[in-house]
Residue, then its C-alpha position, 0 to 999 in steps of 0.5 A: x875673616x876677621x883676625x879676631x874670628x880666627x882659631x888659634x894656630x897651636x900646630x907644629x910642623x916637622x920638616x925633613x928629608x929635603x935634598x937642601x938640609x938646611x931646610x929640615x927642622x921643626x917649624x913654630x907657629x909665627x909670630x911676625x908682626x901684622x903687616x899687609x902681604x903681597x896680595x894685600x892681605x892683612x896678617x895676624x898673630x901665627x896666620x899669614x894671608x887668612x891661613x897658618x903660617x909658621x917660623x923655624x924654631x931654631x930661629x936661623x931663618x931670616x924671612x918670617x914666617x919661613x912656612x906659609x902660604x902664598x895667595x898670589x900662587x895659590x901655594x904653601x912654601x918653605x923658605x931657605x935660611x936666606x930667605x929665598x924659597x926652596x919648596x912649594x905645593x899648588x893647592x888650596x889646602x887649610x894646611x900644608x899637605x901631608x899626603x903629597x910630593x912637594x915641588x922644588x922651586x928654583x933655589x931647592x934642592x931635590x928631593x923635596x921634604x916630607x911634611x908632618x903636622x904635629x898637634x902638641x910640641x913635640x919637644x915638650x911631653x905628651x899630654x896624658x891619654x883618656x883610656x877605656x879598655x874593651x874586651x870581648x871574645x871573637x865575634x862580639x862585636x866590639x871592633x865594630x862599635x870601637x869603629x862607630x865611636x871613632x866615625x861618630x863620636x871622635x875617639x880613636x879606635x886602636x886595635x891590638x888584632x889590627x896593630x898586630x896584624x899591620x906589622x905582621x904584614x909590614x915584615x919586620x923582624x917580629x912579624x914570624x913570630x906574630x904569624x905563629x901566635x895569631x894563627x895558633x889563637x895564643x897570646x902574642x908575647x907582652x913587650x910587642x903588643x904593648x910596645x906598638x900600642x904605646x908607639x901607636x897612641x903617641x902617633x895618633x895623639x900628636x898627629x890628631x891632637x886627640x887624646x881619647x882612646x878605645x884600646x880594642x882587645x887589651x889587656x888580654x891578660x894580667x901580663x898585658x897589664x904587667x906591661x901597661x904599668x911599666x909604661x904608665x906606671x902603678x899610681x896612674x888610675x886604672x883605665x875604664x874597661x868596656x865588656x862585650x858578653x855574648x853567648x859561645x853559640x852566637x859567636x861560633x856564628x858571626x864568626x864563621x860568617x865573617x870568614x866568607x869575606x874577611x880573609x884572615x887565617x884566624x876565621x875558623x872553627x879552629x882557631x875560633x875555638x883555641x882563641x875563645x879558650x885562651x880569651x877565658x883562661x888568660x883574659x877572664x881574670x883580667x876582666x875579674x881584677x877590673x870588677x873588683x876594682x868597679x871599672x867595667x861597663x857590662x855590654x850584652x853583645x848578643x842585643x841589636x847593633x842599635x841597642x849595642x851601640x847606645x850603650x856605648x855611645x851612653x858609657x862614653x858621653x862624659x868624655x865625648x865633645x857634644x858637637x860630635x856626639x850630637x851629629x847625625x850618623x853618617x851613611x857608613x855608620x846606618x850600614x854597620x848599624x843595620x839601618x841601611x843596606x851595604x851596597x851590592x857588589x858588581 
């Protein structure tokens, strides 16, 4: 490939944990001069050997690029301030892995680093994020079309349910209290879902280089928007918000389904019933201030999946990458929208 035909390297890479401290640090896209690497390959501007390669940003190390990749052992390696390399992985991996152990080579120390691959500098502010609220009771089917628009149409799909549920799992210090307010169909307080969906959407933005958001099941009330304007603040313009509506009946129904396989505590009449009362005392009235203010799309959730998604797909269009939009839908995505049966099991 020619050094003209290659995408700009913007990424950053964050080193730690490694046995040699040295070797910690946050790492730049490269610029060492072109010259031909030891498998004869001509370099280029932030690319050593046809792939990225980067520098160190405290500028200590004396080889360059200090991260890169090695043709001739077909593996990325991490070099030592002296130059001499302290860590390696064997694969043809586009970029360094993320997801593996990495191995200590002759002049590291164990244990080997983590790896993490930041799309914006991370010594610089986040660029702002593309929000669209979606409310609906439970059983309308928004999680499902927030998991389509993320599969088809590039979005990250955030679900507060989802976040909650996550750390609840995880044992923290709030996950009791989390476990109370769930099971009990209540309104878990402000400061933890609006404190892990913020963690949450740098996370993703940095880690993906995506700053469109669908932020399922937020605001649940106009404490929740309390919340977002202490983060984001009272000028910023108030996100876009997507409605699922659908009948009490046909929720009591998709939800009582759901529960033979979804294995949450809040999949009862019960709590169904305590969280659809909560939904219209504390959330109608946030849908309420967003009306008032022009910034729903109405959904009729009781529709096709089909029709749903359409609709959806159509509310988003004008902030979604045409490349992603115009690509067909994948198997998954048939399966969730009815158009292909899930597979049976055993």
């Amino acid at each position: 490939m020619h050094a003209n035909d290659l995408e700009p390297n913007t990424l950053f890479i964050q080193v730690s944990g490694a046995g040699l401290p040295e070797v910690d640090g946050l790492f730049v896209p490269s610029t060492a001069p072109p010259v031909t690497s030891e498998s004869g390959t001509v370099s280029s501007l932030g690319y050593w050997n046809g792939k990225m390669a980067w520098d160190r940003a405290d500028g200590r190390g004396e080889r360059s690029p200090a991260l890169s990749y090695s043709n001739s052992y077909t593996s990325w390696r991490i070099c030592r301030l002296d130059g001499h390399l302290a860590y390696d992985i064997t694969c043809e991996d586009a970029l360094p892995p993320t997801d593996r152990e990495w191995h200590v080579y002759k002049k590291g120390v164990p244990p080997a680093p983590s790896v993490v691959i930041h799309h914006f500098d991370p010594r610089e502010p986040l660029p702002k994020p593309n929000v669209v609220f979606v409310l609906g009771g439970p059983g309308s089917g928004k999680g499902t079309m927030c998991s389509l628009a993320a599969t088809q149409l590039g979005w990250v799909h955030l679900s507060t349910g989802d976040l909650l549920r996550a750390e609840r799992a995880a044992g923290g210090p709030t996950a009791a209290a989390i476990e109370r307010y769930i099971t009990a169909g209540e309104l878990v307080p402000n400061e933890i879902t609006v404190t892990l969906l913020k963690q949450a959407m740098e996370t993703s933005m940095r880690r993906t280089g995506r700053v469109n958001f669908l932020l399922d099941g937020f605001p649940r009330s106009l404490d929740n928007m309390e919340g977002w304007y202490e983060i984001f603040g009272r000028d910023a313009e108030l996100p876009r918000m997507l409605h699922f509506e659908c009948p009490y009946e046909v929720l009591e129904k998709r939800i009582l389904g759901r529960a033979k396989y979804s294995g949450r505590s809040d999949d009862n009449v019960q709590s169904m019933k305590l969280r659809f009362d909560t939904f219209k005392a504390k959330t109608l009235p946030t849908l309420e201030l967003f009306k008032s203010k022009d910034r729903v799309v109405e959904v009729d959730a009781s529709q096709s999946r089909v029709d749903v998604y359409e609709l959806v797909r159509s509310s988003l269009q004008a902030y979604t990458d045409p490349a992603l939009a115009a690509q067909p839908l994948t198997e998954r995505s048939e399966m969730q929208l009815g158009l292909r049966p899930y597979p049976k099991r055993g």
